[in-house]
N, C-alpha and C positions, 0 to 999 in steps of 0.2 A: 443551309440554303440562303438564309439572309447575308451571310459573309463573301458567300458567292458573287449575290447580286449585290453588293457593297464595292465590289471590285472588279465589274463588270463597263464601268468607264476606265479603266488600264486599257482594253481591248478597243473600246469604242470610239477614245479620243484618236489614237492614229488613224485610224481608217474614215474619218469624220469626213463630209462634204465641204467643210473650209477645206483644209488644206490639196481636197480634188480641186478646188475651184483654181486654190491662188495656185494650184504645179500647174493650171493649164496655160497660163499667161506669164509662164516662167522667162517665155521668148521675148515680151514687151518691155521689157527691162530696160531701161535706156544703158547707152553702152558705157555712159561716163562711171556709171557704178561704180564705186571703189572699192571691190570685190575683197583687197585684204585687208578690211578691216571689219572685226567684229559687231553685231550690230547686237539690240532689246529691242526688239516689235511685238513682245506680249509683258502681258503682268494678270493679276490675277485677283477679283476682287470677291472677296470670299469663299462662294464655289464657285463664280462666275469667270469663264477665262476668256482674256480678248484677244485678240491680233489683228496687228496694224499689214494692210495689203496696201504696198507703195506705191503699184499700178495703178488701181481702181483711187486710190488715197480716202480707204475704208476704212472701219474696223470692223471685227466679225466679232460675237461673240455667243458662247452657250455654255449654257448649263451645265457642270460637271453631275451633281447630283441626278440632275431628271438623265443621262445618259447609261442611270443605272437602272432604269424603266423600261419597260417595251416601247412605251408611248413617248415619242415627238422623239427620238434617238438620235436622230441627224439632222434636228430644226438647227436653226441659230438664226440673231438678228443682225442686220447690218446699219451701224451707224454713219451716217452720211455726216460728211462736214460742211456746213454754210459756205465758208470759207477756207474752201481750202487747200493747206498750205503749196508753196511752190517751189519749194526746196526737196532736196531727199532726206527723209525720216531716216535716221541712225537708231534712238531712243526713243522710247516710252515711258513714261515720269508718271506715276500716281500721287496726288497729294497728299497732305495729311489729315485732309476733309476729306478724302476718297471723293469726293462733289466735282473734281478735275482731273485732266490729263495731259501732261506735257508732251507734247509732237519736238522732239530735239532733232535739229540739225547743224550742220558744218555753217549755214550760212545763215539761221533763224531759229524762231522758237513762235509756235502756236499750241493754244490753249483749248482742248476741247472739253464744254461741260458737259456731264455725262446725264443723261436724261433720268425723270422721275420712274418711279418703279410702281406698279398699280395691280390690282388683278389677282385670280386665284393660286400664280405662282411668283407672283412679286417678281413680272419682268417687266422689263423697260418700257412705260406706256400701254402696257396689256398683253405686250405679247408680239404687235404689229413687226412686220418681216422689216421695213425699212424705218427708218428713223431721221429726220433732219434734226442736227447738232449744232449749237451754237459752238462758233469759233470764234476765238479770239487773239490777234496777231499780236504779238510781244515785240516791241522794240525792232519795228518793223521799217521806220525810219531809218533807223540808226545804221541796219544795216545795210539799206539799199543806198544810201549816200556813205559807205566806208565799204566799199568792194573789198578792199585787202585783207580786211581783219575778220578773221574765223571766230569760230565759235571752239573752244575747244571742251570747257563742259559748265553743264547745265542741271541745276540741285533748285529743288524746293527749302525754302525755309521752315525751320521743323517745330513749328508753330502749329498745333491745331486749334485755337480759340478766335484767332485774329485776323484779319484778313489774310487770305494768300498770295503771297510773296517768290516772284522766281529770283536766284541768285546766277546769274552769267561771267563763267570768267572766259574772257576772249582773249586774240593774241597779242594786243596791244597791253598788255599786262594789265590788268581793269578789273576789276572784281563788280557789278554794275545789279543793282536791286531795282527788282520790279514789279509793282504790284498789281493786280487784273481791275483794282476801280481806274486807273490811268493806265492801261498798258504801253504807251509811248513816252510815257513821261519818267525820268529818272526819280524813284522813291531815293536812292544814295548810291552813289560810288565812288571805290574806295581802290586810290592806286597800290598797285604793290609791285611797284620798280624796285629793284633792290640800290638805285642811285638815291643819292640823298634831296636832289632837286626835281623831284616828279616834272614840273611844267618844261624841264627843256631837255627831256627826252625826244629827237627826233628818228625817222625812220634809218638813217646809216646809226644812230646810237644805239636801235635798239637789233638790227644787226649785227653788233660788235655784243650787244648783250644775249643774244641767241648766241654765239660762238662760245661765249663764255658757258654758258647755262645757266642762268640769270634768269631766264622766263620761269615765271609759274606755269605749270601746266596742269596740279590738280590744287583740291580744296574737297574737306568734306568736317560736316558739324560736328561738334564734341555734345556730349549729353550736359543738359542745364546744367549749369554751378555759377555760387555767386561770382560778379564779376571785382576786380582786384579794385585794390585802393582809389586810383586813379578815377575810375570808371562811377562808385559807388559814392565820389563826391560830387561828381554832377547829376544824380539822380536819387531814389528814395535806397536806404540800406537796406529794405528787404525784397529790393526788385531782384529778378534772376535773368541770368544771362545766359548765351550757348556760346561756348569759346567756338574759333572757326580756325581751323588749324590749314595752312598755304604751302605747296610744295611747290620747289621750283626745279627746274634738269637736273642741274647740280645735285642733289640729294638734300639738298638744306631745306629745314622747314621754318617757316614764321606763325606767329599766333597773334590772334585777334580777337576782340569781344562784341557780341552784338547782342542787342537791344532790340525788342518791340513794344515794350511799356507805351511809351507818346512818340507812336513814326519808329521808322529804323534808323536806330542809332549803332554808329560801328567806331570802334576803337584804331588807332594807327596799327599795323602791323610791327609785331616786334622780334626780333632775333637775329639770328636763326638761332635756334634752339639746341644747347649745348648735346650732345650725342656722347654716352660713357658704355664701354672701354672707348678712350679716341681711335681713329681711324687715320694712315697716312692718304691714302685716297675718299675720305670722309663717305665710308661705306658704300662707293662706286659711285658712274653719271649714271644720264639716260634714265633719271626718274622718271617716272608716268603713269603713277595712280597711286592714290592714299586712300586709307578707310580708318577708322576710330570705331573701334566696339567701343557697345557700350558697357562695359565692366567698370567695375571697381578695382584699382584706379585702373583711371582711364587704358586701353591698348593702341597702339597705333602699327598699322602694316604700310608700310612703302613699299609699292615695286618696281623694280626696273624694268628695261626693256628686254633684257638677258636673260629674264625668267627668277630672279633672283629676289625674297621677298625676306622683310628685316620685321622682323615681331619688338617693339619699344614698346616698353611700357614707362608712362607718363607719371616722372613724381618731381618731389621738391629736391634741388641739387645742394648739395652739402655749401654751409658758406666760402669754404675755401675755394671749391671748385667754380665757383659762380661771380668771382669777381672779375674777371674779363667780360663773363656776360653780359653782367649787369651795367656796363658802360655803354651798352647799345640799348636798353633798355628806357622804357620812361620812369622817370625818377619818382620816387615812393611807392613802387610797385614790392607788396611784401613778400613776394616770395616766386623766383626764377624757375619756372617748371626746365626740367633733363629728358631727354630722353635715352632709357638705360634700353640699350640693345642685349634682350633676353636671348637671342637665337636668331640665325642665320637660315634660309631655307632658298635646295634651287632646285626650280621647275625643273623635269625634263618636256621640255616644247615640242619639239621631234625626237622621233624612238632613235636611242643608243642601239646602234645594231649592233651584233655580233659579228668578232673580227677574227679571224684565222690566226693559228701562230705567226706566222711570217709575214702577212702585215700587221702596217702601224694602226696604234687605235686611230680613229677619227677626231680630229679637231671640228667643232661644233659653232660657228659664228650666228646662228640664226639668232635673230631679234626681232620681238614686235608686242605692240604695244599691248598693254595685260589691264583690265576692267576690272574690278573689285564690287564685290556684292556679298552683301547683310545676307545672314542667314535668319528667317522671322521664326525661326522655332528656336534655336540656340544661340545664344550671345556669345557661346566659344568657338564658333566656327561660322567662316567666311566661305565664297568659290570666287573661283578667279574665270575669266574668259578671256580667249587672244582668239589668234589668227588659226592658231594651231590645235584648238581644241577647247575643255574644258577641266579643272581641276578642284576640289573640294580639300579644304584645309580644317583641321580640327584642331582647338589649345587645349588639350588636355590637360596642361597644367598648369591652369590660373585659379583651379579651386585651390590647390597647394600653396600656391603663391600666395593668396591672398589669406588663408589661413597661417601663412609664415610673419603676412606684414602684420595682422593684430595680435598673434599672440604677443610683438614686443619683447622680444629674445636678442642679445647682441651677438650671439652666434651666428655666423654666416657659413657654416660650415653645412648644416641641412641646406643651405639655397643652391648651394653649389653642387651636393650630390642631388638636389633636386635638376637642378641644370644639365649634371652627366647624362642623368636616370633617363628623365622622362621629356620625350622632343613631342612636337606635335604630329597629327597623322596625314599627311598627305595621298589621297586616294588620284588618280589618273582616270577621268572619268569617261573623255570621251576626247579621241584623236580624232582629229579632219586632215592633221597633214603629217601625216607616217615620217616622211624622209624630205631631208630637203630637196631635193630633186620633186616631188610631186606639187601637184597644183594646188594652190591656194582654195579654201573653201571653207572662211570663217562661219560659223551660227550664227545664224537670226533671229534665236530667241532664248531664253533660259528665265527660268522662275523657277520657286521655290511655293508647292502648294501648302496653305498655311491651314487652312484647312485640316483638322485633324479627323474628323469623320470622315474623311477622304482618303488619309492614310500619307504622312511622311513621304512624298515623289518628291523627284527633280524632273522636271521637265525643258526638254533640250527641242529648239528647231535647230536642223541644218541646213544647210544652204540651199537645198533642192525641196526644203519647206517638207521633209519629213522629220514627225514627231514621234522622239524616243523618249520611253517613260523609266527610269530608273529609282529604286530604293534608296533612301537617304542611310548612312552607317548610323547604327545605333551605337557603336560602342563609344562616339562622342557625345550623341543625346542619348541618354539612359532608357530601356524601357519603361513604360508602367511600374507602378512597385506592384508587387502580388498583394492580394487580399488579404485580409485578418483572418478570414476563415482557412487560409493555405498554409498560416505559419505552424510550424510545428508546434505542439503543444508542452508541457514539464515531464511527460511520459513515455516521450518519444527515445525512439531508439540509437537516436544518433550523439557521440560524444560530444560531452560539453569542451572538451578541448580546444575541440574545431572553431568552436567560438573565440578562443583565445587568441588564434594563428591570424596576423595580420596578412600574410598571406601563402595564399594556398595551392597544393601541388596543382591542382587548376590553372591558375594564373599564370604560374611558372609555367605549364606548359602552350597556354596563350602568347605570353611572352616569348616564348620559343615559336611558333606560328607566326610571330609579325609578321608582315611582309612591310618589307620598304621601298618597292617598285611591282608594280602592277602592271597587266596588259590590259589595257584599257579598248573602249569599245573603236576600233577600225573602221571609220568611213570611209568609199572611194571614192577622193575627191575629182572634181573636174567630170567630165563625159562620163554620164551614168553609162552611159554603153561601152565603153572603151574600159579592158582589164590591163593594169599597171604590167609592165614586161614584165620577162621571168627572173633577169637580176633582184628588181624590187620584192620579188616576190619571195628570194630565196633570204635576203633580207631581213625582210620581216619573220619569215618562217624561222631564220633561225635566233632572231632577238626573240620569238616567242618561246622558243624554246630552252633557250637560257634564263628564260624569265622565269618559266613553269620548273625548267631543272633547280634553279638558285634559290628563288622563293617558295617553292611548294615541295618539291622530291627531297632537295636536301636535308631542309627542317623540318618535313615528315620524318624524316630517317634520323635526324638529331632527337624529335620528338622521342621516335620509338627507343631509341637507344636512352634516352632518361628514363623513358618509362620501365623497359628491362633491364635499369640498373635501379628503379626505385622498389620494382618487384622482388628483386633481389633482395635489397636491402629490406624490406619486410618481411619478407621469408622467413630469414636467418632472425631478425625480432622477432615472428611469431612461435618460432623453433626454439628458442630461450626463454620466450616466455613460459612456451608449453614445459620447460625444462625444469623452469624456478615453478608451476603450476603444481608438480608433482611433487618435488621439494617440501612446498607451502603443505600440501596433502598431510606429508611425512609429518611435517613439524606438525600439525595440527592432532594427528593420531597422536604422537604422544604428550603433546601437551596435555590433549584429553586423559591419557592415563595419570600423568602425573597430575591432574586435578583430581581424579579419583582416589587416588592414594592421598594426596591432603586433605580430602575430605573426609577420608576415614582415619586419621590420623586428628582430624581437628574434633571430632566426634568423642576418641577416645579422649582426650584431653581435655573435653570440656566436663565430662564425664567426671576424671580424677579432677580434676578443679573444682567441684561442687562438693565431694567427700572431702576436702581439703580444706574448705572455707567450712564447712557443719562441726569436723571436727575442731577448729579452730574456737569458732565460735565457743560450743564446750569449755573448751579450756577457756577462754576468756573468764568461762560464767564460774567456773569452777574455783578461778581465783578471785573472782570478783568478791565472790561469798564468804571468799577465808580473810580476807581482807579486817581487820577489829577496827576502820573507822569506815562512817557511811559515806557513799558517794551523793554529789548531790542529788541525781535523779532519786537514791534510796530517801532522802528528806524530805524530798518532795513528795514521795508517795508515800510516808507516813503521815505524814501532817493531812494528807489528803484522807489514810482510812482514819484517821483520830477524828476529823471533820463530820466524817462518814457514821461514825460511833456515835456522835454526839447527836446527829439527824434521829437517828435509831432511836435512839432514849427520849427524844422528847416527843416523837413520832408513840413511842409505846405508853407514856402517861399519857397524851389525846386521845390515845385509841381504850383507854382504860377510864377516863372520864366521860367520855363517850358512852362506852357500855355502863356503866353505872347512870347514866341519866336515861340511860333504853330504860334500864330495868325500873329506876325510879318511876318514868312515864308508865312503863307497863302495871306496874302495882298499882298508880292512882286511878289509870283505865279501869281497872279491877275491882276497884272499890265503889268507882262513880257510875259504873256501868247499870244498873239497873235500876237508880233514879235516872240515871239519864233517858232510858226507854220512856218512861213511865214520865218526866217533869220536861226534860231538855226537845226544844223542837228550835230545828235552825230552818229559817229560809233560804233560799237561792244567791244571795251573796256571800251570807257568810259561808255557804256551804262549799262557793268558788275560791273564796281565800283561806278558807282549811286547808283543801285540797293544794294552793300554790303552794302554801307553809309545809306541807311534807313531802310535793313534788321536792322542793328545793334541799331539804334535808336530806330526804333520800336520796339522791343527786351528790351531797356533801358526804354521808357515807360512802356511798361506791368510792367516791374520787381515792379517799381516805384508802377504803379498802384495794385500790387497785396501787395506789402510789405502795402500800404495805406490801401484797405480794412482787411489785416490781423488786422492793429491798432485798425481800428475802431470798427471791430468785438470785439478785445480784450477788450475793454473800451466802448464798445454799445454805442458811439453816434452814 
């Protein structure tokens, strides 16, 4: 029952009174919208979920947790803005203080602080249904006196101890720092025209640099490491920095160091950054979005606009290869970070339909810009958002990797079948635009609840501001380990072999299960009322069906068909075994006999081996004795009864002087005895030392007479 009502806000959050609220003023919508492009109007701050309403220019927010109660199920609070903004919201930005909220758009940036929490469920100010929210306009100047220049993206500085920092790069190529104590005022900016004279870039030159692909158009932070030589002589050696890695159209990226020790301090941009295996079109144009996991070492994802996403992972480049580099470089910089292109990956954006023999496949031109988002549970996996839908990418193989780079092996022959083996997982999570022919109808929201009492969700708005709640894959985030008390114990039944097999017929038939194209979840875009015709329809119908034939019936049936050839093959084992079982039996019968018959064999022989050694012996003694000289033991043992003799004889004159002084003493008793009655009286002491004097004697007789019989016992006379 409690698991039940643990996952009882699944149900509660679609059906919730936000999302009735904002579908009913779907129509207010100003018409400049720019429908195909993908927007962030939620984020999520612990259980708490928000969403930004463009119309009203609100947020909503409630309780994931309390939606698992009977009580307040459909409350939520509305936070108002002071100030606010007059742009259209694309993004939603949480800081790294969680204390803020960045309002992004094409034409501005406002700040909204998010109110105190109080009361017996720790909501916003107690609870109250509305809220006034301080706002605060970022660089609000800048951009009302610069019409031209957009906003093209907008990042927190990844700092949470220091004040907070927005980092802007517009399309003036500018990279421009801003922090909420001055919001108007420039904390630093940092050009990144890829010409070498930044101040006499004018508007036809940076036209002619958009033709090229010379514009940056993303940026996003590298996790803290110290900053390089250069950097570490103008500040303290043990200060740390976040490298800020620059993409521009062209594919090429620049790197940069920054600083918030004293104020933000930023490094020149340098590179671009050599790219191994080379590329003759340097791994395609039409860049438009970068992300850096934070792994070891670093990862970097560039996408295109194609759909096409490049996995580099971030190291030091061999001295040879780095000598071109390093001529664009600033000089005593020690060591030229590469970026070695692990694997290549392409989106499909819109569904590959299925083609009849006799037509041609489809040629595929759609393009459109691809967002890149942090997965907060996994550091090996990222999701992507476009126009077209959503997608979920998993690296399943940077534990590998990164257990290749420490062990320290000059082999590169495991990196490569690691590279064959094992690609990452690309899941197809959710289509909005089936076919190119259909109407546009990017998401308006996506997060990742972080939340683990909550349960691993993806949460997806669509563009009609319905919220679908999907499972995150576990086979990228591992489950739970099972308990101590579940593991098998040393008496259990199962072969220890199994422990040996790095892998198991399991996996193998996993491995056969992949799938490497998905049907993902079908939205109908455009007029919720209006059904797509029935060409689109047969379309789809039958790319699902090649989908469900290709990835599911076939290698079910590859599945089955390993499986009744494994059965097979065990069979015929167990049938041999039971063979050589019977065999073993045999041999054991008569092992057992023929241990019975050596046993009685060893019996008798030990038998004639004992009449063998007695008679021996005999004969030994027999010659021993005929022998006319003595052996020494016989010397020995006469010297010893001569000894013996001698003890004897003087043992028998003491025992013979002895009795001659009995009888002596007895004759003078004899004689003295009746004057003694009659003259002799002893007192009490002497009568004590009499008595010891013949204790003692008597005592010296026995000894005598016992040592005497021990003799004669000894020698039987």
């Amino acid at each position: 029952m409690a698991a039940f009502n643990a996952e009882r806000w699944l149900d509660g959050l679609p059906n919730h009174n936000i999302f009735q609220k904002i579908r009913e003023k779907l129509d207010l919508e100003p018409s400049v919208n720019e429908r195909g492009v993908a927007k962030n109007l939620t984020f999520c701050l612990g259980g708490d979920f928000f969403v930004w309403d463009d119309v009203d220019r609100v947020f909503y927010t409630t309780n994931l947790r309390q939606l698992n109660s009977d009580e307040s199920s459909g409350n939520y609070q509305t936070l108002l803005c002071i100030n606010a903004p007059l742009f259209e919201v694309c993004q939603v930005l949480l800081s790294p203080t969680q204390h803020h909220v960045a309002l992004v758009g094409q034409r501005g940036v406002s700040v909204l602080e998010l109110p105190q929490r109080w009361g017996k469920r720790s909501e916003f100010e107690g609870g109250r249904s509305e809220i006034n929210c301080k706002t605060i306009p970022v660089a609000e100047r800048f951009f009302t006196s610069s019409p031209s220049v957009k906003l093209r993206q907008a990042s927190w500085y990844p700092n949470e101890t220091d004040e907070p920092h927005l980092v802007l790069l517009t399309s003036d190529n500018t990279i421009r720092f801003y922090g909420l104590k001055s919001p108007q005022t420039l904390a630093k900016v940092l050009p990144v025209s890829q010409s070498e004279d930044d101040s006499s870039v004018h508007p036809p030159a940076r036209s002619y640099a958009a033709s090229l692909g010379e514009i940056a158009v993303a940026f996003d932070f590298g996790p803290i490491s110290p900053p390089p030589r250069q950097l570490a002589a103008r500040s303290s050696k043990d200060q740390l920095g976040y490298p800020l890695y620059i993409l521009y159209e062209n594919g090429e990226t620049y790197l940069s160091y920054t600083s918030q020790a004293n104020g933000v301090s930023v490094s020149k941009p340098v590179g671009p950054l050599p790219m191994y295996p080379a590329a003759e079109d340097n791994y395609g144009y039409d860049a438009c979005a970068i992300l850096c996991l934070p792994c070891v070492p670093s990862i970097l994802v560039i996408a295109t606009e194609t759909g096409t996403l490049y996995h580099c992972v971030v190291l030091e480049s061999e001295e040879e290869e780095e000598t071109v580099a390093v001529e664009k470089w600033i000089g005593g910089a020690e060591a030229v970070p590469a970026l070695y292109v692990f694997e290549c990956v392409e989106l499909e954006l819109t569904l590959k339909v299925a083609t009849g023999e006799d037509e041609e496949p489809q040629e595929f031109d759609f393009t459109c810009p691809i967002k890149l988002h942090r997965d907060p549970l996994c550091q090996h996996r990222y999701h992507c958002t476009h126009e077209a839908g959503v997608h979920s990418v998993g690296l399943i193989w940077v534990n590998k990797l990164q257990k290749f780079l420490q062990s320290g092996e000059e082999d590169k022959d495991s990196l490569q079948e690691l590279a064959a083996e094992k690609r990452c997982i690309v899941e197809h999570i959710l289509c909005t635009r089936p076919l190119l022919t259909s109407q546009s109808a990017p998401v308006r929201g996506f997060l990742i609840v972080s939340d683990l009492s909550l349960g691993a969700t993806m949460i997806c708005i669509t563009s009609t501001y319905e919220c679908i709640l999907l499972p995150l894959l576990s086979s990228i985030r591992p489950p739970s380990p099972p308990l101590l008390c579940t593991h098998p114990g040393p008496g259990s039944g199962s072969s220890p072999l199994r422990g040996l097999a790095d892998d198991s017929f399991e996996q193998h038939i996993r491995n056969i299960l992949a799938r490497s194209s998905t049907n993902p979840l079908v939205l109908k875009a455009g007029d919720k009322d209006a059904s797509p015709p029935p060409p689109e329809c047969l379309q789809l119908l039958s790319r699902a069906t090649q989908v469900f034939s290709e990835e599911y019936i076939l290698k079910q049936d590859m599945a089955r068909e390993e499986m009744q050839r494994r059965v097979k093959l065990l069979t015929g084992q167990k049938n041999k075994q039971l063979e050589e079982m019977a065999l073993c039996r045999e041999e054991r019968m008569s092992l057992r006999e023929a241990a019975e018959r050596l046993a009685d064999k060893y019996e008798d022989a030990k038998y004639r081996q004992e009449t063998i050694m007695n008679r021996v012996k005999r004969v030994l003694g027999s010659l021993q004795s005929q022998l006319p000289i003595l052996s020494n033991s016989e010397r020995d043992m006469r010297k010893e009864l001569q000894s013996i003799s001698d003890q004897l004889k003087h043992l028998d004159n003491c025992i013979k002087r002895v009795t001659m002084k009995m009888e002596y003493q007895k004759t003078q008793v004899d004689k003295d005895a009746p004057a003694a009655r009659t003259t002799v009286s002893l007192n009490a002491h002497q009568k004590k030392v009499v008595q010891d004097v013949l204790r003692e004697q008597g005592q010296q007789i026995g000894d005598m007479m016992k040592q005497i019989k021990d003799i004669k016992n000894h020698f039987s006379f």
